[in-house]
C-alpha positions as CSV (number, residue, x, y, z in Angstrom):
1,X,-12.9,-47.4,-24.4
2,X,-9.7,-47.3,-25.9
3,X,-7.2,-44.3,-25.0
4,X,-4.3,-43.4,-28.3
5,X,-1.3,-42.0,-27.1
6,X,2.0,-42.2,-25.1
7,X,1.7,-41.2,-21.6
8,X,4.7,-39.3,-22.6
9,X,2.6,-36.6,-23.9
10,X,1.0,-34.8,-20.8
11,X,-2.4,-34.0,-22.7
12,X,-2.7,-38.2,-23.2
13,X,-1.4,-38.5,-19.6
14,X,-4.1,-35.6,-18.3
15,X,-6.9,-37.6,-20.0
16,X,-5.5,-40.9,-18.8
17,X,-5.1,-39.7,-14.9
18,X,-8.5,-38.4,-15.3
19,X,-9.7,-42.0,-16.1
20,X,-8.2,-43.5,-13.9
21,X,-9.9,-41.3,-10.9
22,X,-13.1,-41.6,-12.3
23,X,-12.5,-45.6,-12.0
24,X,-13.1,-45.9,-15.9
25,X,-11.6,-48.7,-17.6
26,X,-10.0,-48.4,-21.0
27,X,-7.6,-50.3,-23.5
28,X,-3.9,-47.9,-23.6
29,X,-2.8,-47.6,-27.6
30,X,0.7,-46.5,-26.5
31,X,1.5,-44.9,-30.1
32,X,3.4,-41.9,-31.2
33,X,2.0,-39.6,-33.9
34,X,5.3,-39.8,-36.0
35,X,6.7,-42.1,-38.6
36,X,5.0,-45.3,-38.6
37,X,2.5,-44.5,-36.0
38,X,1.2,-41.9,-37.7
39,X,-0.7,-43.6,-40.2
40,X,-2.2,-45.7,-37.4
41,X,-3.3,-42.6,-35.1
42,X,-4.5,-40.6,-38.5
43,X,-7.2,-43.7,-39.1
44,X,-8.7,-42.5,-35.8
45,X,-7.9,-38.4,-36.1
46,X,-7.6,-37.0,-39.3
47,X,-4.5,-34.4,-38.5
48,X,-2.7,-37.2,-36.4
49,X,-2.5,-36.3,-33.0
50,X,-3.1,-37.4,-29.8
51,X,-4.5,-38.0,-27.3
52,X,-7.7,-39.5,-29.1
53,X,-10.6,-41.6,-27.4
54,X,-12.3,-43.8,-28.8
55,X,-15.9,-44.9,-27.6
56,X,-17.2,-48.7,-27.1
57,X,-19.4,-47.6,-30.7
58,X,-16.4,-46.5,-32.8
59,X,-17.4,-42.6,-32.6
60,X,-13.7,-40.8,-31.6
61,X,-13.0,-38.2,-29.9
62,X,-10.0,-35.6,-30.0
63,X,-8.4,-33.1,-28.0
64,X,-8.1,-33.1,-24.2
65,X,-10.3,-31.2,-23.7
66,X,-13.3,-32.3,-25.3
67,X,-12.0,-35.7,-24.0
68,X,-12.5,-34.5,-20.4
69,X,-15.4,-32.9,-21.0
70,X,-17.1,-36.3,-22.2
71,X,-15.2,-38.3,-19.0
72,X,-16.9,-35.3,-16.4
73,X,-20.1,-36.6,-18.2
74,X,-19.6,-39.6,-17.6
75,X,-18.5,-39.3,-13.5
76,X,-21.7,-37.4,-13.0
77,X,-22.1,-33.8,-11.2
78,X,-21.1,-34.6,-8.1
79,X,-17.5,-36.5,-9.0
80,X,-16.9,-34.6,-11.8
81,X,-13.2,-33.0,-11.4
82,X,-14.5,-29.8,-13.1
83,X,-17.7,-28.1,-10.9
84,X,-20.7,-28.2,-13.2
85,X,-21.6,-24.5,-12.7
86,X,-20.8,-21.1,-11.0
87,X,-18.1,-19.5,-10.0
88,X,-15.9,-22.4,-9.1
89,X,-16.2,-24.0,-12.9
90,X,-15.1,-20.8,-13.8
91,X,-12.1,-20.5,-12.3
92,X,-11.2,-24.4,-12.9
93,X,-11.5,-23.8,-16.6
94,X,-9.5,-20.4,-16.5
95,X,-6.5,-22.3,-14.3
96,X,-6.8,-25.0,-17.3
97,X,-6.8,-22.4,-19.9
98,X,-3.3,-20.7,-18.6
99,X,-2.3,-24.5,-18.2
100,X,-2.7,-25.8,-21.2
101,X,-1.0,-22.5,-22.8
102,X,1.9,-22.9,-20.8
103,X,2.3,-26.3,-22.2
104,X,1.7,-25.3,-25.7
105,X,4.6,-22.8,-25.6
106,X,6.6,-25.6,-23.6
107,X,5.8,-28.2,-26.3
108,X,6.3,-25.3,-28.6
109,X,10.4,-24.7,-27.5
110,X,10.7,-28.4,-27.1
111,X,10.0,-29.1,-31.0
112,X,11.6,-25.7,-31.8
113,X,14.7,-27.8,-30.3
114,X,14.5,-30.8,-31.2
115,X,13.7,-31.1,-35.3
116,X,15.3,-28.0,-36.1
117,X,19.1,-27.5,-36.7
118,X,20.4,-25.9,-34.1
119,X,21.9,-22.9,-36.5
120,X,18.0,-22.1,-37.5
121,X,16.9,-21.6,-34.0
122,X,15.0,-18.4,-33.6
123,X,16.1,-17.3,-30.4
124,X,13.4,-14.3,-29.8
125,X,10.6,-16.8,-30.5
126,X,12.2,-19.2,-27.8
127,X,13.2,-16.7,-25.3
128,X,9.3,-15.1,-25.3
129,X,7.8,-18.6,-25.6
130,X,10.1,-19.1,-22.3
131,X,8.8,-16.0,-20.3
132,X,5.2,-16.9,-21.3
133,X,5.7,-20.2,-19.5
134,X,8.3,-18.6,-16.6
135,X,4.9,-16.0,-15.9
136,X,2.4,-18.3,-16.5
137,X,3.5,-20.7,-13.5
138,X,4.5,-18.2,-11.5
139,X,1.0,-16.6,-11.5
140,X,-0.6,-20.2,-10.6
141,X,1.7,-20.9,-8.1
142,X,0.4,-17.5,-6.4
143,X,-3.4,-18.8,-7.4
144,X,-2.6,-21.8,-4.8
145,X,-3.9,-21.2,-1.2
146,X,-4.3,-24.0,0.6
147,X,-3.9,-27.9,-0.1
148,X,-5.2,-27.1,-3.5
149,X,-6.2,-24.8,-6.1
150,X,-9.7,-24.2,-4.9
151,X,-8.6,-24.7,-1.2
152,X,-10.0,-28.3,0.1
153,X,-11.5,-29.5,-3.0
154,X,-9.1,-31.1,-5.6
155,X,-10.3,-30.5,-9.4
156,X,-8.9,-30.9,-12.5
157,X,-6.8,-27.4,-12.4
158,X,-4.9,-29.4,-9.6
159,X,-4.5,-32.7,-11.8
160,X,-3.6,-31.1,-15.2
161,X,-1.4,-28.7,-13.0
162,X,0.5,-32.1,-11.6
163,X,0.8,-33.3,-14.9
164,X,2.2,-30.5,-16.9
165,X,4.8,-29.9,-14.0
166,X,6.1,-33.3,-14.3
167,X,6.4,-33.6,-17.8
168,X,8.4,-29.8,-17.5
169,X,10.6,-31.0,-15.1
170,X,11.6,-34.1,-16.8
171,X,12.0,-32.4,-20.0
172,X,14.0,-29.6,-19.1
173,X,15.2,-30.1,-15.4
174,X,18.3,-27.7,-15.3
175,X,15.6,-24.7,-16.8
176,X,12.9,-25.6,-14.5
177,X,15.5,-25.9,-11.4
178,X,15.5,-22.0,-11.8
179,X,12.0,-22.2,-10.8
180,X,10.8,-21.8,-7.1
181,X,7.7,-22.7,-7.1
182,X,7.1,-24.6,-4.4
183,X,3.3,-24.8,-4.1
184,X,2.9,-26.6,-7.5
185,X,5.7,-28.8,-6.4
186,X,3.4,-29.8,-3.7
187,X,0.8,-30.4,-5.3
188,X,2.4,-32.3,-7.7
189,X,4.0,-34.4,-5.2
190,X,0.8,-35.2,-3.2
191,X,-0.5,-36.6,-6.6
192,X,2.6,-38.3,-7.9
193,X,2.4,-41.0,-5.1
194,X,-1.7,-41.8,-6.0
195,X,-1.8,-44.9,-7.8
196,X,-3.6,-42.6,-10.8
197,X,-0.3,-41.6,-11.3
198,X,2.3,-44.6,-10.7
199,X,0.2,-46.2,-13.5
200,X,0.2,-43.6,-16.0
201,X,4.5,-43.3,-15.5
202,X,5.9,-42.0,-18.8
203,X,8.1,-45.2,-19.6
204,X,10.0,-43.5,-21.5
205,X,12.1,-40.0,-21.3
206,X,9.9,-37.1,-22.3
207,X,10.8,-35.1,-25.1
208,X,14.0,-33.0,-24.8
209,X,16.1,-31.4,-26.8
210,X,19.5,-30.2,-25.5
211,X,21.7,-26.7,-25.7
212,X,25.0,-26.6,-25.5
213,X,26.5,-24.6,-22.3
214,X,29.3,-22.5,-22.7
215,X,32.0,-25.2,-22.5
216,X,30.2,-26.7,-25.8
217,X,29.0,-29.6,-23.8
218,X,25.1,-30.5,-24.5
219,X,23.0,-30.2,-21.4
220,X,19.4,-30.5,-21.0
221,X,17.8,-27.3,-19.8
């Protein structure tokens, strides 16, 4: 199988964590969906974007989480990260659901930020984009009680979760430093040292964009 996308992006480095748990091997196409790598990630994904996989036939597939659903498949009921059925999958795919909305208004300020000039901002879109993901981890770091998000058992709320914390903290630490939410940071520190996660290491910088304080100075926030 062959995996397109930077690990950079945290829906490529959910996807790619999630293989590497499973023990599923796969070729990394470390390529970014813009300029030049575009063209090569729209031969695979008509609408260019990642993360796509592609299967040892050819057939590809797109989005995260179709991806995941195809690598739970593949791990079988009783490995799967997400529980096959009940009350538990329920609640898995609800903590993914707020998740994965909280990084699409994250990813959402971050481009807001960073290919827009700064005088064509629009400040009410950013501060409620901002309060969606302030109230969104909040409310799963209140979800969490125990080791992980369904006590005992780690699933792929707690792995996504990881993820998306990382890549929020390295994209805008001084924002997230107003943040105490010390449960996720937990969690996400009990998987940052697993070797699925030293081998998916963004190597570069995620994406940032940067606001100037009051002295005029840029900062990342």
């Amino acid at each position: 199988m062959k995996l397109w996308g930077r690990y950079n992006s945290p829906y490529v480095r959910r996807v790619a964590v999630t293989m590497q748990l499973y023990g599923l091997e796969y070729q990394h196409e470390s390529v970014i969906p813009f300029d030049e790598g575009k063209k090569d990630v729209a031969k695979v994904n008509p609408i260019a974007r990642v993360p796509v996989l592609e299967l040892p036939d050819g057939e590809t597939l797109v989005d995260s989480a179709a991806i995941i659903d195809h690598l739970d498949e593949l791990a079988g009921p009783e490995r799967a990260l997400t529980p096959a059925t009940g009350p538990e999958r329920r609640k898995v795919l609800k903590y993914v659901a707020v998740e994965l909305g909280i990084m699409d208004k994250l990813v959402a300020v971050l481009y807001e930020r960073q290919f827009r000039p700064k005088e064509k901002w629009h400040r009410p879109w950013i501060d409620a984009c901002e309060g969606q993901i302030r109230d969104g981890f909040k409310w799963i770091d209140n979800e969490i009680n125990g080791n992980w998000l369904l006590h005992d058992r780690l699933t792929q709320a707690d792995v996504s979760l990881a993820v998306f914390w990382d890549f929020a903290t390295r994209s805008r630490p001084n924002f997230f430093a107003k943040f105490y939410c010390n449960d996720i940071v937990s969690i996400t520190e009990k998987l940052r040292h697993t070797d699925a996660f030293i081998q998916t290491e963004p190597t570069e910088d995620a994406l940032s964009a940067k606001m100037p304080d009051a002295q005029g100075k840029d900062v990342a926030e």
